[in-house]
C-alpha positions in Angstrom: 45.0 110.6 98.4 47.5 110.1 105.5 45.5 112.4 102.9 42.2 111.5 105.0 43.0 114.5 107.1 42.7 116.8 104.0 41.0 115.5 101.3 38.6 113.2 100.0 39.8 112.5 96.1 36.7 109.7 95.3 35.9 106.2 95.9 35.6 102.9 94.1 37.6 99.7 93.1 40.1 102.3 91.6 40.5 105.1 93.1 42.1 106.7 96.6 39.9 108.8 98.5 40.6 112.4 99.2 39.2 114.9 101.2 38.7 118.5 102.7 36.6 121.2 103.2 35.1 124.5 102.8 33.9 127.6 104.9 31.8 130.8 104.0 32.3 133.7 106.3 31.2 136.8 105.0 30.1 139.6 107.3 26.7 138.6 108.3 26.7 134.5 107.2 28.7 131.9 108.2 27.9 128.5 106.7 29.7 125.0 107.3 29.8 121.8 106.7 27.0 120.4 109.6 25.1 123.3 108.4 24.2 120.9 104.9 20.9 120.3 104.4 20.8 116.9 102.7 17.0 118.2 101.1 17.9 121.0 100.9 20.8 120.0 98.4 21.7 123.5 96.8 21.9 125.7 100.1 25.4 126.9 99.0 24.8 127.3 95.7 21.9 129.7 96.5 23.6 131.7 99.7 26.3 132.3 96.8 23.6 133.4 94.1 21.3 134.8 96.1 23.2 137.3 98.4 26.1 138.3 96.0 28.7 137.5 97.9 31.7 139.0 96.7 34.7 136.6 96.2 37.1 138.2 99.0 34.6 137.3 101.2 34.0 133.9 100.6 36.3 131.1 102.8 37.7 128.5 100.1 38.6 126.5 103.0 34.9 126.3 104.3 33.7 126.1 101.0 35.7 122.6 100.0 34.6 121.1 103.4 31.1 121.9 102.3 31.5 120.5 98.7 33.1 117.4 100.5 30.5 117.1 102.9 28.5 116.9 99.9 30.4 113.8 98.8 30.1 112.4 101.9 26.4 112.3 101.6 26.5 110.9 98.2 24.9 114.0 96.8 27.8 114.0 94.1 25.7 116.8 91.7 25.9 119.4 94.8 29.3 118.6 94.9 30.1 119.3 91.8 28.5 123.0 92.1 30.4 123.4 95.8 33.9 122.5 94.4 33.3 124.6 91.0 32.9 127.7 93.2 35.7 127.1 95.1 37.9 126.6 91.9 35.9 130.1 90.5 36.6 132.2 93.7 40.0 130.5 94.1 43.7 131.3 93.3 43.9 129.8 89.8 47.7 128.2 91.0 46.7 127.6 95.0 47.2 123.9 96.2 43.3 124.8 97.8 42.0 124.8 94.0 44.2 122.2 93.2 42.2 120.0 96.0 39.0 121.0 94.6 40.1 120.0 91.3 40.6 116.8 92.3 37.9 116.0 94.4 35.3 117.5 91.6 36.8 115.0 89.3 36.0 112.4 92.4 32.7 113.3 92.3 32.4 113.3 88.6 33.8 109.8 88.6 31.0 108.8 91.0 28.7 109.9 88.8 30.7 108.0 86.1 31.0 111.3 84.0 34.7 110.2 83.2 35.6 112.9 80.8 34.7 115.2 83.2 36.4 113.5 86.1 39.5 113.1 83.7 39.6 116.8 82.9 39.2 117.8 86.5 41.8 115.6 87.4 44.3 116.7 84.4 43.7 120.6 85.8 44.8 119.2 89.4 47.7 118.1 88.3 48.6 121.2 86.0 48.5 123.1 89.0 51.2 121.4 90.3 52.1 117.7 89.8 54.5 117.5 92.7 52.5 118.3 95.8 51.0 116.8 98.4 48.1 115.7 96.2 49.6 114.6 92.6 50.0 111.1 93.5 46.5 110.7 94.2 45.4 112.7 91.4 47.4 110.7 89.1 46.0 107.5 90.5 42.5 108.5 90.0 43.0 110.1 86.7 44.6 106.3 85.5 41.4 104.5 86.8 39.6 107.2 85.2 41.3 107.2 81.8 40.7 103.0 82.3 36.7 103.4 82.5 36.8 105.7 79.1 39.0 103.4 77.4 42.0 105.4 77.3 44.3 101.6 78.5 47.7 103.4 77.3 47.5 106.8 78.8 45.6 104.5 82.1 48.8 102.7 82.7 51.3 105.3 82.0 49.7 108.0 84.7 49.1 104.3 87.0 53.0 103.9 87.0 53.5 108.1 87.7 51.9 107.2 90.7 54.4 105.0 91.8 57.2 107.6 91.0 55.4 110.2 93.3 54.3 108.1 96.1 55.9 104.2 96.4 53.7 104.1 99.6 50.5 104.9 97.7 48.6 100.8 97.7 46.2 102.4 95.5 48.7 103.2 93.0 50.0 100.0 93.0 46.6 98.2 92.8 45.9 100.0 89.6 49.5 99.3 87.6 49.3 95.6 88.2 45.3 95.4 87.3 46.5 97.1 84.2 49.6 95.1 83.2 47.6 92.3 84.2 45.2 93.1 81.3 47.9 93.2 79.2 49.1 89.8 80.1 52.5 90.7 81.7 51.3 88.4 85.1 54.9 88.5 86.9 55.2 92.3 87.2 51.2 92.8 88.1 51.5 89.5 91.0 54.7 92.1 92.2 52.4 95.2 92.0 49.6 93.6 94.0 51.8 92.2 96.5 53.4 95.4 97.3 49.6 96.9 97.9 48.5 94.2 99.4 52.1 95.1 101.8 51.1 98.3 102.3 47.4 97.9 103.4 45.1 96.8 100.9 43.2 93.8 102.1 39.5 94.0 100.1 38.3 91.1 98.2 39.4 93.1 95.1 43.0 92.3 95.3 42.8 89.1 96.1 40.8 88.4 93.2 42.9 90.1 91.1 46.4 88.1 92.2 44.7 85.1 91.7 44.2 86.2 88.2 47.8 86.7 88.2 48.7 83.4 89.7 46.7 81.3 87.1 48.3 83.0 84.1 51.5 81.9 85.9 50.3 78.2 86.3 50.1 78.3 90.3 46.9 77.4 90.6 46.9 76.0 94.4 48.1 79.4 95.5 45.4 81.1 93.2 42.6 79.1 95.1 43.9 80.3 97.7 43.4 83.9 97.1 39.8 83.0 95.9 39.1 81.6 98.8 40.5 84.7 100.9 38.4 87.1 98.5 35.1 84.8 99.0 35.8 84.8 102.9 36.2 88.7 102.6 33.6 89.3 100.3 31.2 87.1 102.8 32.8 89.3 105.8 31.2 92.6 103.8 27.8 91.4 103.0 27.2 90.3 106.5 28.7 93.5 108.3 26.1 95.4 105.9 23.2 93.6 106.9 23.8 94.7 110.4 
């Protein structure tokens, strides 16, 4: 999901994060994101019920920022209801309900609801699986498909990541975890490199190229990466005790 500026597309070992936003304006209510109540978790959902608001009244735009406010605030449920009301009052084909698509199927994946997340993700991309937002889509749909033990449809939406974005480290984390678990080392030590290239320095990846180095016999270079991931796993712990 350079996507931080619009969307929020979930977290996790897996995933890329996306992001955006939503806005109510109808005549006499205007509701945004620092307006979110975290207690008072459903305040969209009942300005929506409650006061009928017709659906040309209703801000999509304002309404995602809400629902990723939401995810922001780890209230993943409240999400959920944001981003399915967006999608409701949306343009079925609009690249703004193709966003909310994809960040409800972020927010089901944090809730580890993976079908769910996976058909969220699969409407994203129906919408158009082109745009600004398909690479990311597909990413997380792969780690997604991954978690429910889908491993053959997993790598083959991992490596249509690639094809849409070769800058995407996400994208390239995932394909070489995944031909890593299928024992093809070389090619996943090439795919973690290349993320590791493009920005991905978590203890994650280094863990995982060691993997890859041992099934290639290069087992000094391998402790080496442990190391690394040890020293950046140590770096973590500390930085959240402050």
């Amino acid at each position: 999901m350079s996507d931080e500026e619009e969307h929020d597309f979930s977290t996790g070992q897996g995933y890329e994060e996306p992001h955006e936003g939503f806005d109510l304006e109808p005549p006499e209510l205007t509701v945004g994101p620092e307006e979110v109540d975290p207690v008072d978790s459903r305040v969209i959902t009942d300005l929506l019920d409650e006061r009928q608001i017709p659906a040309s009244q209703v801000d999509g735009e304002t309404l995602l920022d809400v629902g990723l406010e939401y995810i922001r605030i780890k209230r993943y449920e409240e999400a959920v209801d944001a981003l399915e009301r967006v999608i409701r009052f949306g343009d079925d084909e609009s690249l703004l309900v193709q966003e909310a698509y994809a960040n409800k199927g972020a927010a089901h994946a944090e809730l580890e609801e993976w079908d769910a997340a996976i058909g969220a993700y699969e409407s994203a991309l129906r919408i158009d699986d082109r745009s600004e937002h398909a690479a990311v889509a597909e990413t997380n749909l792969a780690y997604a498909l991954w978690e429910s033990g889908q491993h053959d449809r997993a790598l083959e939406h991992a490596e249509r990541a690639v094809e849409l974005d070769d800058r995407l480290p996400q994208a390239w984390y995932n394909r070489g975890f995944f031909l890593l678990e299928r024992g093809l080392a070389e090619d996943a030590l090439f795919c973690l490199e290349n993320a590791e290239r493009l920005g991905m320095h978590g203890p994650d990846i280094h863990e995982e190229k060691a993997n890859a180095l041992e099934e290639l016999d290069e087992y000094d270079e391998a402790a080496e990466e442990r190391d690394r991931a040890e020293e950046l796993a140590e770096q973590g712990q500390e930085a959240l005790r402050e």
